[in-house]
C-alpha positions in Angstrom: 0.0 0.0 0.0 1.3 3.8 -1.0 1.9 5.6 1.9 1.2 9.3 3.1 2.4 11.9 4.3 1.5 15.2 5.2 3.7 18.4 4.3 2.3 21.8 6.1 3.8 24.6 5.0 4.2 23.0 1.0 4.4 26.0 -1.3 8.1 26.8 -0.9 11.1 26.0 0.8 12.0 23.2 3.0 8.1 22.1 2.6 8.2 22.1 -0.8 11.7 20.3 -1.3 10.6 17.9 1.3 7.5 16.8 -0.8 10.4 16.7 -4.3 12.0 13.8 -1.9 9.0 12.3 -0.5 7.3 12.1 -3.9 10.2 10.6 -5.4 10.3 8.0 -2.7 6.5 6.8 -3.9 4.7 8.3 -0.8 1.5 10.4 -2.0 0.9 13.5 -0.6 -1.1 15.9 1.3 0.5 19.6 1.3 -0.8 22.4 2.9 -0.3 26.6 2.5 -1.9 29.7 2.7 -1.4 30.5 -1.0 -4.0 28.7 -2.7 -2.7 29.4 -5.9 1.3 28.1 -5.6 0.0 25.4 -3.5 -1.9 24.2 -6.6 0.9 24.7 -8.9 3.3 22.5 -6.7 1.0 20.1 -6.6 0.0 19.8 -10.1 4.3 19.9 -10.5 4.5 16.8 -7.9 2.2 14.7 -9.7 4.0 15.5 -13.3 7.2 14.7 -12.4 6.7 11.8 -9.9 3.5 10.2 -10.9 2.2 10.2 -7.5 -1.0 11.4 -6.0 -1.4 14.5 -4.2 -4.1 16.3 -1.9 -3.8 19.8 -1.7 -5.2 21.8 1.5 -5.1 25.4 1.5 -6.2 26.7 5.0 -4.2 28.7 7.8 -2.6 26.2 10.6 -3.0 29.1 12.7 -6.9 29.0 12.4 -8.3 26.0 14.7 -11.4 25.8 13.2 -10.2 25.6 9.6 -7.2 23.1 10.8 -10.1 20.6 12.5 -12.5 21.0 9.2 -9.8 20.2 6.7 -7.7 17.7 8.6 -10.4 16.4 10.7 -12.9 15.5 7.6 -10.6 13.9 5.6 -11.8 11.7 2.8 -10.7 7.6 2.1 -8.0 6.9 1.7 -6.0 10.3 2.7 -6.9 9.3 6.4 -4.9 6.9 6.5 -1.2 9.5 7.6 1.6 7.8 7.6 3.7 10.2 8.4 3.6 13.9 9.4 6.0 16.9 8.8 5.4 19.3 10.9 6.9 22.5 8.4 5.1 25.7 8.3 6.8 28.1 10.5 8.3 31.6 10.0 10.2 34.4 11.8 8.6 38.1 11.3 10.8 41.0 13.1 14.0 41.7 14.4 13.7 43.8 16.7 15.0 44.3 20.4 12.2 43.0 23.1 11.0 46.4 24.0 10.2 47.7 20.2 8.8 44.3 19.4 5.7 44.7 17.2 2.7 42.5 19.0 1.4 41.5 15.4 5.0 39.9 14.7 4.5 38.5 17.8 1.4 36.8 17.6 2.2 35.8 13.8 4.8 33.8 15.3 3.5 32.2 18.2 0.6 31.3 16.0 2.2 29.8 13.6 4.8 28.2 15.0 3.5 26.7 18.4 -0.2 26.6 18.1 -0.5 25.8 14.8 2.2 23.0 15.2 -0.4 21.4 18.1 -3.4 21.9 16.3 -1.9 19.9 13.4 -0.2 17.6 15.7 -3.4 16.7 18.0 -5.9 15.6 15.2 -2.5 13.7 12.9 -1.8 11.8 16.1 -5.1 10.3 16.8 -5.1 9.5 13.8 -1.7 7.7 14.0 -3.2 6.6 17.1 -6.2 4.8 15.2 -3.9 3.1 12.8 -1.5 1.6 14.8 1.4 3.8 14.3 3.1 6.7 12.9 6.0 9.0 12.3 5.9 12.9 13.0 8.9 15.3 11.9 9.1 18.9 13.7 10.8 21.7 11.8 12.7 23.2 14.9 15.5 25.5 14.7 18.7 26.1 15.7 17.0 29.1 17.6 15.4 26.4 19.3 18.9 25.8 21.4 20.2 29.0 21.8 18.9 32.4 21.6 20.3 35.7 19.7 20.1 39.3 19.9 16.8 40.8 19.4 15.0 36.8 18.5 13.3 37.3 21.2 9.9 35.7 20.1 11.1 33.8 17.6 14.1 32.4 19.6 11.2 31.4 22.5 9.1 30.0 20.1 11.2 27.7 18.6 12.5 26.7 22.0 8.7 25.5 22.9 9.0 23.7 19.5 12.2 21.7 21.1 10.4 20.9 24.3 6.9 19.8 22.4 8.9 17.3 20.3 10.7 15.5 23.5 7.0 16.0 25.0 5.5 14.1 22.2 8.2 11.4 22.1 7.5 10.6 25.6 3.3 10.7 25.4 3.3 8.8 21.3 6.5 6.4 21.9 3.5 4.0 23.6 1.2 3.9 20.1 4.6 3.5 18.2 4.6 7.0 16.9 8.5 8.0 16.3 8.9 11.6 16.9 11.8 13.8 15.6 13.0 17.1 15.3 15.2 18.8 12.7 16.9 22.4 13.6 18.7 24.0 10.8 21.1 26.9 11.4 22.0 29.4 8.7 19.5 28.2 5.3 18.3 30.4 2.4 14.7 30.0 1.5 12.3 32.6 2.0 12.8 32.9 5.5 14.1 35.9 5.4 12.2 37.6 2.9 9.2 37.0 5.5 11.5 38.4 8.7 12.2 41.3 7.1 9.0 41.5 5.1 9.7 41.7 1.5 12.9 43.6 1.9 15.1 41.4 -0.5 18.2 44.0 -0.5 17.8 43.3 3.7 17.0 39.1 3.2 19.9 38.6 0.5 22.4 40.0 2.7 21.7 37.7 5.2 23.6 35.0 3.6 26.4 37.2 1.5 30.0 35.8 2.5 29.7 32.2 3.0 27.3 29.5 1.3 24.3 28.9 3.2 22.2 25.8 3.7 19.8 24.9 0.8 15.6 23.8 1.3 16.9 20.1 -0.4 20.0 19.8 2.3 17.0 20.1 5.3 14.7 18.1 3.0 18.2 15.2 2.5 18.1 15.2 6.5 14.1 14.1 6.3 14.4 11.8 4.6 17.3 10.1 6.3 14.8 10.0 8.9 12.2 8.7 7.2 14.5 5.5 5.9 15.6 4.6 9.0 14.2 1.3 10.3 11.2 1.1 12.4 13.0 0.2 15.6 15.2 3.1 15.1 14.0 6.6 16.3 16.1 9.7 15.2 15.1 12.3 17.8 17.0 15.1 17.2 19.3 16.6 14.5 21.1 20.0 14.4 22.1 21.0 11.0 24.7 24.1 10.1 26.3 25.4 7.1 30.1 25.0 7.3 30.6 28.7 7.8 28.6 28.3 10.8 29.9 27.5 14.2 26.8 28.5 16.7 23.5 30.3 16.2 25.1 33.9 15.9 28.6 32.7 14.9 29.2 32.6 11.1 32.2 32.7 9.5 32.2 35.8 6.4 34.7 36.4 3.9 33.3 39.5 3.0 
């Protein structure tokens, strides 16, 4: 039987090069985004080019109503998850704690925390109802240490950290494997969204050493994916090179 998995957070980025990897591996897919149109073109892409099936959700995670109508009412056979990666996630702002902008704020802890357990809640029951599972979480290398004016964003991707060794120790019982991926230092559109739209401000981010690419996170996935059933990768840290801790990075220019 084909398996599934779900991809939140498809339409660009590590979501996106996730569901390349996943799709070439035979797994159909359900990918989910706020952009109704590029999450349609991705998936009309994925099905082209890897002959698989896909099932394309466009809601907000952040929106618990829309979250438990979409994932919730799932049609045969897409209710039948194998395996869940838990993706969408952004960073909006950088700013020190006392100019802090509440709507970044909010954004944030909306997206990245509650959205994350509204997802995760309905997926695992389903899990749950099958027998087993496997759940990915899209940490962060903010997640284990914290940088000038992160603030939020640092702090929410530190509840990320916890959550995933929280759901290890409450889903190991119903053979659910859960993992977490942080990557340091990667260039996809995070931070056009930080810096919102400023692409001068988001390019030079990543100007004097070669950053971490959407596939290289998506490469680590599926490591995890492949590994045998009795074998749980919990957590992985991923850095470019250049990169020695969260705010060290090694520039030439």
């Amino acid at each position: 039987m084909t398996k599934i998995a779900l991809i939140t957070g498809a339409t660009s980025g590590i979501g996106e090069a996730t569901a390349h990897l996943l799709a070439k591996e035979g797994y159909n897919l359900i990918i989910t985004g706020r952009r109704t149109a590029t999450l349609t073109s991705v998936a009309t892409k994925l099905e082209k080019n890897h002959g698989i099936k896909v099932l394309p959700l466009s809601f907000d995670v952040r929106e618990l109503n829309q979250v438990e109508h979409y994932l919730g009412n799932l049609p045969e056979p897409w209710n039948k998850i194998d395996l869940l990666v838990n993706n969408a996630g952004l960073a909006v702002g950088l700013s020190p704690i006392n100019q802090g902008t509440i709507d970044d704020w909010e954004r944030m802890i909306d997206t990245n925390i509650k959205g994350l357990l509204y997802v995760s809640k309905i997926v695992s029951n389903i899990m749950i109802n099958r027998g087993g599972g496997q759940i990915i979480n899209i940490g962060s290398i903010a997640g284990k240490a914290v940088y000038p004016n992160g603030n939020v964003y640092c702090a929410s991707k530190h509840a990320v950290d916890a959550l995933s060794r929280g759901m290890m120790m409450d889903l190991h019982a119903h053979n659910i494997r859960v993992s977490q991926v942080c990557p340091g230092a990667a260039e996809t559109e995070f931070s056009q969204v930080r810096f919102k739209g400023d692409t001068e401000k988001a390019a030079n981010v990543y100007k004097g050493f070669t950053p971490l690419t959407a596939k290289d996170i998506a490469e680590v996935i599926i490591f995890i994916v492949k590994a045998p059933p009795h074998v749980n990768i919990c957590d992985v840290t991923v850095m470019p090179t250049a990169q020695a801790s969260v705010s060290i990075i090694h520039k030439t220019i």
